[in-house]
Structure formats: C-alpha cells, structure tokens
Residue frames as a rotation matrix with the C-alpha (Angstrom) as fourth column:
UNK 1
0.576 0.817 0.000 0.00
0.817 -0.576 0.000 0.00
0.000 0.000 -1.000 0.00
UNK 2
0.145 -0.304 0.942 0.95
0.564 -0.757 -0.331 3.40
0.813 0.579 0.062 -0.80
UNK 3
-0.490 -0.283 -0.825 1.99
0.812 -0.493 -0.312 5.46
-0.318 -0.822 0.471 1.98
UNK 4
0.109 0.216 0.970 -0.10
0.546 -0.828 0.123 8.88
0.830 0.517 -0.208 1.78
UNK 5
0.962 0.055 0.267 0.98
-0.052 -0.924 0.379 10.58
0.267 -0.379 -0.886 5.20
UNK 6
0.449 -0.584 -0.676 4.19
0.606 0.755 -0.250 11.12
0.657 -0.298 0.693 6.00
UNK 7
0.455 -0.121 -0.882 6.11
0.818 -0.335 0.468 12.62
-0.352 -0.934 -0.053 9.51
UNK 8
0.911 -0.030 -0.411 7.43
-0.032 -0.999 0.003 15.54
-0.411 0.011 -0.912 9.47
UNK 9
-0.071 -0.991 -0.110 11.07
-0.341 -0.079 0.937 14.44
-0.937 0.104 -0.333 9.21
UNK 10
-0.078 -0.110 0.991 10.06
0.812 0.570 0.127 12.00
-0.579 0.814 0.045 6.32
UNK 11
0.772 0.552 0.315 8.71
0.601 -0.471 -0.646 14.76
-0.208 0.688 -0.695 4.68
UNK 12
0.680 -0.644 -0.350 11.81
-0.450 -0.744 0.494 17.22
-0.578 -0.179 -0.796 5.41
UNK 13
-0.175 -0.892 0.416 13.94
-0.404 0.450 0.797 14.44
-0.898 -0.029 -0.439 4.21
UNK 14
0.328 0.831 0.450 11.88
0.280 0.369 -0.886 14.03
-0.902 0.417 -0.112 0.72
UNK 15
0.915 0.271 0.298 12.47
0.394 -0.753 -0.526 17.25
0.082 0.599 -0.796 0.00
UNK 16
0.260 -0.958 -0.121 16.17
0.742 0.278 -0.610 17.76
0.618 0.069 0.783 1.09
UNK 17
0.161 0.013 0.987 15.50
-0.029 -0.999 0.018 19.88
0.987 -0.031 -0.160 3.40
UNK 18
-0.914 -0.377 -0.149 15.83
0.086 0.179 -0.980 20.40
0.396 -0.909 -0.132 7.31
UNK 19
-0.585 0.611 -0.533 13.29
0.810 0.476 -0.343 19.95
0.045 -0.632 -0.773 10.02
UNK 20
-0.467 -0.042 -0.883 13.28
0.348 -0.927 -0.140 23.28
-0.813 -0.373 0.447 11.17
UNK 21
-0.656 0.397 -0.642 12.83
-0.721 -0.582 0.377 25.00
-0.223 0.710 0.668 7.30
UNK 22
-0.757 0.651 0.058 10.13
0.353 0.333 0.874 22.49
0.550 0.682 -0.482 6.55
UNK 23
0.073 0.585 -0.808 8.32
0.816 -0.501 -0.289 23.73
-0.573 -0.638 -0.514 10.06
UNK 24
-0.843 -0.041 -0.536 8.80
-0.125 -0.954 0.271 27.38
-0.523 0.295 0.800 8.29
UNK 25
-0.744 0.527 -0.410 6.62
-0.451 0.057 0.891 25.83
0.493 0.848 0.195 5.09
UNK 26
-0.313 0.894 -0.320 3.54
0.744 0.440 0.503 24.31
0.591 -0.081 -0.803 7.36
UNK 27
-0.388 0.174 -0.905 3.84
0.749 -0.512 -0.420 27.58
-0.536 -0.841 0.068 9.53
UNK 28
-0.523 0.253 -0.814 3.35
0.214 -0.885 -0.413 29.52
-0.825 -0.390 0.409 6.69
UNK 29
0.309 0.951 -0.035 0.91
-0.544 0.146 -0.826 27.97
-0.781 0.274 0.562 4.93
UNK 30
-0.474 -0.197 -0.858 3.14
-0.871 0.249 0.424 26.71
0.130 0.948 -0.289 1.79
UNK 31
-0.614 0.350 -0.708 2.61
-0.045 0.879 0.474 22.98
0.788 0.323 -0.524 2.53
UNK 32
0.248 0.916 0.316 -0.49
-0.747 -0.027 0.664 22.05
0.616 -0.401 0.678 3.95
UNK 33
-0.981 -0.065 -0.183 -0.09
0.087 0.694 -0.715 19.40
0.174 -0.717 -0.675 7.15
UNK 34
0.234 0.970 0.061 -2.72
-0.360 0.028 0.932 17.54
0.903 -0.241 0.356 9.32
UNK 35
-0.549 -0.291 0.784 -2.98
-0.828 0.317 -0.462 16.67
-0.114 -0.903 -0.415 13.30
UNK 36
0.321 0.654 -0.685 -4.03
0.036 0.714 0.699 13.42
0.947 -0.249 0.205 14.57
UNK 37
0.928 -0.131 -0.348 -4.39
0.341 -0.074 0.937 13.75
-0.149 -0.989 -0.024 18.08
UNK 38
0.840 -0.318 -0.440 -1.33
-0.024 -0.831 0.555 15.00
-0.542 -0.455 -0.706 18.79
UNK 39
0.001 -0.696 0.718 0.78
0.570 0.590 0.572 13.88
-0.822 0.408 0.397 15.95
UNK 40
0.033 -0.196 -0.980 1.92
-0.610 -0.781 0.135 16.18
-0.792 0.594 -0.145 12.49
UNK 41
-0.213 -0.629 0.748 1.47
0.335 0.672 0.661 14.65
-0.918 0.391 0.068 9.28
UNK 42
-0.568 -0.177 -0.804 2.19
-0.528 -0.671 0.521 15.82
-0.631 0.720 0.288 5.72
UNK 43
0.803 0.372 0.465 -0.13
0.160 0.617 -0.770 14.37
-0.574 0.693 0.436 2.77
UNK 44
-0.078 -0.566 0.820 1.89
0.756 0.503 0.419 12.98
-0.650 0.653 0.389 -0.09
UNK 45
0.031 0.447 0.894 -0.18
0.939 -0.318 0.127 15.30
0.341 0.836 -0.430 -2.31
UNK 46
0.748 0.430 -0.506 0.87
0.652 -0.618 0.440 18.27
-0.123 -0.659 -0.742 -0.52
UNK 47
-0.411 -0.891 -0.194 4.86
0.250 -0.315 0.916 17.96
-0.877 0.328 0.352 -1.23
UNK 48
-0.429 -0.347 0.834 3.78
0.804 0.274 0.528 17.38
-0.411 0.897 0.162 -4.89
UNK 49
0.788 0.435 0.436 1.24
0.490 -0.871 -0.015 20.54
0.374 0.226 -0.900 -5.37
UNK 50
0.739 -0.476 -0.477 4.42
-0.047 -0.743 0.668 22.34
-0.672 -0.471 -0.571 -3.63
UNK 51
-0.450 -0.888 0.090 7.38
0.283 -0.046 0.958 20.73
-0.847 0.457 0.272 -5.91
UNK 52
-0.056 0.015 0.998 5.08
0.920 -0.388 0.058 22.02
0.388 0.922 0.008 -9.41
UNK 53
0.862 0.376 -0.340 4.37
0.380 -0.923 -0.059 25.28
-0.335 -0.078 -0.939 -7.63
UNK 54
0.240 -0.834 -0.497 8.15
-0.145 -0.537 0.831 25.71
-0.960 -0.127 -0.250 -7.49
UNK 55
-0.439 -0.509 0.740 8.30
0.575 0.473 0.667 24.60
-0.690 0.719 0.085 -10.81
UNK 56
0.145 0.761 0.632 6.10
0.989 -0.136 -0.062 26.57
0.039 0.634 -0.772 -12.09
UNK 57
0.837 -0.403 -0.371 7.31
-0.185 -0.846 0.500 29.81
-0.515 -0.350 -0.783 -10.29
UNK 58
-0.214 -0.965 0.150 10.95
0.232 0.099 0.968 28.49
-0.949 0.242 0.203 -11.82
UNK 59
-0.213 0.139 0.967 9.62
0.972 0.132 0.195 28.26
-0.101 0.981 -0.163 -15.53
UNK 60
0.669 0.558 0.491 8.41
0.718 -0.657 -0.231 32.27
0.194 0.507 -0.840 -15.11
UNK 61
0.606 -0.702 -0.375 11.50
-0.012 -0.479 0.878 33.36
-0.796 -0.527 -0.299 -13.34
C-alpha cells in the first residue's frame, strides 16, 4: 500500500530539506499538514502541489 501521510522528518527528508525550514513551510501555509491527536502529518499530495508550484514559479522566473 501506498503510503499517503508522512512525519514531518520524512517529509523534510523528501524534499532535502531540514526539520526546522520544513516547520517554516507548514507555519506559513506553503505545505499544507494535518494533526491526529497529537501527531503532524504531511499528505503525499501536498509535497507534490508544492514541488510544481516551485516549478512553475521556476519556468516564469
């Protein structure tokens, strides 16, 4: 089965990125996260609607 949430770190560690700056992107709104009880988790489909935004923002730059 497909994995479709994943922890914060997984997610940081998707995206090459640190903990810390991926907390920056669910604090300010870039990638969307959910709680369960008291747990953080990233949908799959959240990185990817972020990695075309940047792509898309790259292609008009």
């Amino acid at each position: 089965m497909t994995q479709l949430l994943l922890t914060v770190p997984q997610a940081a560690q998707s995206l090459g990125i640190s903990r810390s700056k991926f907390y920056e992107l669910i604090t300010s709104g870039t990638v969307a996260s959910i709680k369960i009880d008291g747990s953080r988790r990233v949908p799959v489909s959240s990185l990817q609607e972020y990695i075309q935004e940047l792509l898309t923002k790259g292609a008009a730059a």
